[in-house]
N, C-alpha and C positions, 0 to 999 in steps of 0.2 A: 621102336617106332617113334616117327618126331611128330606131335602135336604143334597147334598156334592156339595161342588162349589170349582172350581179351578179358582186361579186368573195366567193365562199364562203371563202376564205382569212381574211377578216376580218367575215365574216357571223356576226352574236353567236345565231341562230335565233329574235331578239326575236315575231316573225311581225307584226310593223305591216303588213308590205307584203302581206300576202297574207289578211289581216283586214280589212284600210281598203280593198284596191282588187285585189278582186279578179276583176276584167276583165282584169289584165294576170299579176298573179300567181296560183299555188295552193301547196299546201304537197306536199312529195312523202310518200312511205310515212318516210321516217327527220323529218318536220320539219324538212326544208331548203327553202326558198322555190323555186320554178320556174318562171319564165319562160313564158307559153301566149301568146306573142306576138312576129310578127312584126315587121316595120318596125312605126311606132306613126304612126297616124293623130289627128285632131286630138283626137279622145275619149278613144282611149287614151295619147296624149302625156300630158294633164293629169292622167291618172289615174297616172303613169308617173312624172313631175314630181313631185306630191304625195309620193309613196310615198318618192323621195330626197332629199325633206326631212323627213319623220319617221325615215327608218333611222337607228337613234339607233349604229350603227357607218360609215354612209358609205361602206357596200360598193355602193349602187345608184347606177346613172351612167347617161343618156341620153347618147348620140355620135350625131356626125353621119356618113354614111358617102357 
């Protein structure tokens, strides 16, 4: 199973991920990215993928579990 994990520790709030692809992400009440997905299926993989290579901080990471 493939996960998307955000690390908020070093999430700048840019909102790429949650503007460009949001199938996987939304924004919460403070404008912190979150997560609306489970494991990631092949649709939301690549929309999931995408999204960790525009975070212009490199807090978004797909793992395998």
């Amino acid at each position: 199973m493939r996960k998307v994990v955000l690390d908020r520790a070093i999430c700048l709030k840019a909102g790429q991920c949650f503007y460009l692809q949001p199938s996987v992400f939304k924004a919460d009440a403070e404008g912190w990215p979150e997560i609306i997905v489970g494991d990631l299926d092949d649709e939301t993989f690549e929309a999931a993928d995408s999204a960790a290579e525009i975070c212009p901080s490199g807090a978004i990471e797909i793992i395998d579990e």
